[in-house]
C-alpha positions in Angstrom: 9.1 -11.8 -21.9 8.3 -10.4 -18.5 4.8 -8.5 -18.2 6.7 -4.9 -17.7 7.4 -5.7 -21.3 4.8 -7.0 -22.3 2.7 -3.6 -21.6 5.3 -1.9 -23.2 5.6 -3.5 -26.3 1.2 -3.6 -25.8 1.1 0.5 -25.3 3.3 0.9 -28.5 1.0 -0.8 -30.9 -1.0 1.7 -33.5 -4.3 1.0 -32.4 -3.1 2.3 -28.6 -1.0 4.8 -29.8 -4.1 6.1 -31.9 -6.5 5.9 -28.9 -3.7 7.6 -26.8 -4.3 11.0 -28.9 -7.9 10.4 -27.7 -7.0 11.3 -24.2 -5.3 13.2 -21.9 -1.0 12.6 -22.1 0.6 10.2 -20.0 3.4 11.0 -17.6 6.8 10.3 -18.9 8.2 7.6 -17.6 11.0 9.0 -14.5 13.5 7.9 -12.1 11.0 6.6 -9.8 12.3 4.7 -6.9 9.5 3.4 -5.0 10.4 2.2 -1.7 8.0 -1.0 0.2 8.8 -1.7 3.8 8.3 -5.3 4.9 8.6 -6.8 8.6 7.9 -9.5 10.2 4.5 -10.6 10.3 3.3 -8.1 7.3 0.3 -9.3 5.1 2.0 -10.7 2.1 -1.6 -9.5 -0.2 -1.2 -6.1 1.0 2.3 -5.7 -0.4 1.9 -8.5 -3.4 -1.0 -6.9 -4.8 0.3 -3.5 -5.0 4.0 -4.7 -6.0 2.0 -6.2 -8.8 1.0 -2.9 -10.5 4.3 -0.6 -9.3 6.7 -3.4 -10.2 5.3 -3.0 -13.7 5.8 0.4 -14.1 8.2 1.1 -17.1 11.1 3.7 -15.9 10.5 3.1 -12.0 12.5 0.9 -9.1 11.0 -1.1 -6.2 13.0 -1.3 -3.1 12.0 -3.8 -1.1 13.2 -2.5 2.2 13.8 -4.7 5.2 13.0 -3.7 9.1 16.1 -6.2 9.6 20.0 -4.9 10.0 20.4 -8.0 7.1 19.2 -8.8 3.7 17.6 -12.2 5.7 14.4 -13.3 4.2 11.4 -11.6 5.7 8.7 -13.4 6.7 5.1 -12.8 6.0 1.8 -13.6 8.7 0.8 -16.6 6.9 4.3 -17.8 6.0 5.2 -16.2 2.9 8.9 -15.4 2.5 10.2 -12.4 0.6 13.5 -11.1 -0.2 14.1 -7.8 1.2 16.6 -5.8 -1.7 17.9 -3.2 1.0 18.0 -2.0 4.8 16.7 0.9 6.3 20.3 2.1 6.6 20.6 1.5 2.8 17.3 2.8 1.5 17.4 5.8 -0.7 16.8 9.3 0.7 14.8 10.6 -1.5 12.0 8.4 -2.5 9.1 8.8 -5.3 6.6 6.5 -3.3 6.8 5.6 0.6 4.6 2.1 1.1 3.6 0.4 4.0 1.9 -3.0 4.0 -0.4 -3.9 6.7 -0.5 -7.4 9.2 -1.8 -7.7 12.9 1.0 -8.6 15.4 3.8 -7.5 13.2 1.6 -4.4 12.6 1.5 -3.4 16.3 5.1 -4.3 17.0 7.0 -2.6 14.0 4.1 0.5 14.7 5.9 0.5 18.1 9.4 0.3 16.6 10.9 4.4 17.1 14.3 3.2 14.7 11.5 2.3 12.1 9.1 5.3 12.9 12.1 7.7 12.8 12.7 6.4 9.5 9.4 6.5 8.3 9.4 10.0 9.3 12.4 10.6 7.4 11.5 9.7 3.9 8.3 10.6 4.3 9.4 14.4 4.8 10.6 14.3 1.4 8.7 11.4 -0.8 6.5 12.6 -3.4 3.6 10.3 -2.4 3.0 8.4 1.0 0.8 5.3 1.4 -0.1 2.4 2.7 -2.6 -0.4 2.5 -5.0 -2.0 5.5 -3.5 -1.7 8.7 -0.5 -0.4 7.6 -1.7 3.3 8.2 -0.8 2.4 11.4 2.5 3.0 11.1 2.1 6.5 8.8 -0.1 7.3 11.9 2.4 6.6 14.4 5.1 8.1 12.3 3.1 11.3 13.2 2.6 11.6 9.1 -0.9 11.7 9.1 -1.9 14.3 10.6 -4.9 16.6 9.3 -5.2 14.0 6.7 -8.4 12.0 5.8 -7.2 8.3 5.5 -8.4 4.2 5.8 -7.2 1.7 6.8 -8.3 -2.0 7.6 -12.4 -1.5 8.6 -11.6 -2.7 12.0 -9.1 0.1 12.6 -10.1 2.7 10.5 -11.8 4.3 14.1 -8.0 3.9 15.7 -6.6 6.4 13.1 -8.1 10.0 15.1 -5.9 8.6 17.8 -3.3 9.9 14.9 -4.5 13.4 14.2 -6.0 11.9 10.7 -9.6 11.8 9.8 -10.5 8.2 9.3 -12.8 7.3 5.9 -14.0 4.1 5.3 -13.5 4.1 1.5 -11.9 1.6 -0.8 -8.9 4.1 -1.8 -8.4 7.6 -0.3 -6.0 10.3 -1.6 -5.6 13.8 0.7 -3.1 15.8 -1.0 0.2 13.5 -1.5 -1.2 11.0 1.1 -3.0 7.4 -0.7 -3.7 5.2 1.7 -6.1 1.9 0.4 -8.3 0.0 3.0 -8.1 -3.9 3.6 -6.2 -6.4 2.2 -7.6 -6.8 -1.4 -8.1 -3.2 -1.7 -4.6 -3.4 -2.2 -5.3 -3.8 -5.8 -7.5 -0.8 -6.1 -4.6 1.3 -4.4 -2.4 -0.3 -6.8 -4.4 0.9 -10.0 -4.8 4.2 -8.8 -1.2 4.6 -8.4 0.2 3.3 -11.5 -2.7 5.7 -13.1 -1.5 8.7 -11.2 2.4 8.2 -12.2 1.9 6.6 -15.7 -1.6 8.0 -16.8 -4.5 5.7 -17.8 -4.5 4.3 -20.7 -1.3 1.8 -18.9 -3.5 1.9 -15.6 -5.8 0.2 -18.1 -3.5 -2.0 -19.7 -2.3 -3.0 -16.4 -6.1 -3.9 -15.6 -7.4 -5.9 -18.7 -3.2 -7.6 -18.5 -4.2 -8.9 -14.7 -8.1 -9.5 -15.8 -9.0 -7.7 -13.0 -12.9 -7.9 -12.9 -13.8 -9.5 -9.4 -17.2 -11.2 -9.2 -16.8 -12.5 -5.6 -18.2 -16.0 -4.8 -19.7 -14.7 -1.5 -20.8 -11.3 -1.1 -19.7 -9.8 2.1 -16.7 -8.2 1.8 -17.8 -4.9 3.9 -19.3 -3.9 6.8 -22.5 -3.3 5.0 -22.6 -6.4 2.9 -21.9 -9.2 5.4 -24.2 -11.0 8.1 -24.3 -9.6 11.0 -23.3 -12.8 12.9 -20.0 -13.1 10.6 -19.2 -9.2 11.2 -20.0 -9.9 15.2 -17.7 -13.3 15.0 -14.7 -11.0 13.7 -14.8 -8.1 15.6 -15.0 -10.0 18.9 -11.9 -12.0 17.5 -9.9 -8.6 16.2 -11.0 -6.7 19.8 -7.5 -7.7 21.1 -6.0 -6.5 18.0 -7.6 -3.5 18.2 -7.2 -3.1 22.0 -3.2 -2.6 21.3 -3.5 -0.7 18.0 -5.2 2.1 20.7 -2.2 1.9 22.7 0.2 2.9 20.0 2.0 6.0 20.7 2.9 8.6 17.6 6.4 9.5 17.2 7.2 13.0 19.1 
């Protein structure tokens, strides 16, 4: 029994189906097709984590969409390999949810990519919600998608994003209108909560919580900005600058 099932069979017991009445209706379960690009060099937590909660979704389809003219395995920055489910060429039309993971390298080179930004554009005009997690608002941003919209991104790059007509926040998860865009890496999760909440309602948000045990008590505390030692936050950005350098130089789509 796969864990989609499982929170089925979970949401249909009495006791749930008693506390349902308790609060607001959850959405039907639709056609969604939920489309997730991947590319070379993308950060394999930034798409797992979120796949994790949509791929769970009873009534909805992930695409796994490649970058690639093939069905090759894609890649990841750290060496995880993941099998792409369609092409660009392939992909649906009409999407329910537009993703984007983030990376560094791969970031900046598929950002720079006009097939992929042209494409981006494309389903974006019509999806019902665009996101992204970490650096991948790069892409939305060079897509020209995010313009006029308050969005994060990865903390070192959230400052790039006004380069993209967006307002850049530094918060965990952000929605402006039907833009969500989460901030880095394992805020992936967070994003990936608040989506399966906003498509399925929460009482199977919450299943799909207490089913994963998320309740993080982090061994080290400095996961922000404002939380970590000034040394380690000084070590990073000087390490990142180059990064950051060339995510300034990306151009948005005209």
């Amino acid at each position: 029994m796969d864990r989609r099932t499982l929170l089925l069979s979970a949401l249909a017991l009495p006791l749930l189906s008693a506390a349902s009445r308790a609060t607001p209706a959850a959405p039907e379960p639709g056609n969604d097709h939920i489309g997730m690009l991947i590319y070379p060099g993308f950060t394999a937590l930034d798409f797992v984590g979120p796949h994790h909660f949509l791929g769970n979704l009873p009534g909805a389809q992930v695409h796994v969409v490649t970058t690639a003219d093939d069905l090759s395995p894609v890649t990841s920055d750290l060496g995880l390999v993941v099998q792409p489910t369609t092409t660009m060429a392939d992909c649906l039309a009409d999407l329910t949810v537009l993703f984007m993971p983030g990376g560094t390298k791969g970031t900046i080179d598929t950002a720079s990519d006009e097939r992929v930004l042209e494409f981006v554009a494309d389903r974006a005009s019509r999806a019902k919600y665009v996101t992204s997690v970490c650096t991948g608002s790069l892409i939305l941003g060079a897509a020209g998608v995010l313009q006029g919209k308050r969005a994060t991104s990865h903390w070192v790059t959230v400052p790039v994003l006004g380069r993209f007509g967006a307002v850049p926040v530094r918060e965990r998860v952000v929605r402006d209108g039907n833009v969500i865009t989460g901030a880095g890496v394992s805020a992936g999760i967070d994003f990936g909560i608040t989506l399966a909440e906003e498509l399925r309602g929460r009482l199977f948000a919450e299943a799909g919580v207490l089913i994963s045990e998320y309740a993080p008590e982090p061994p080290i505390i400095g996961g922000t900005l404002e939380t970590a030692r000034p040394e380690v936050a000084a070590l990073l950005e000087q390490s990142l600058a180059p990064f950051v350098a060339e995510a300034q130089r990306l151009e948005m789509l005209r």
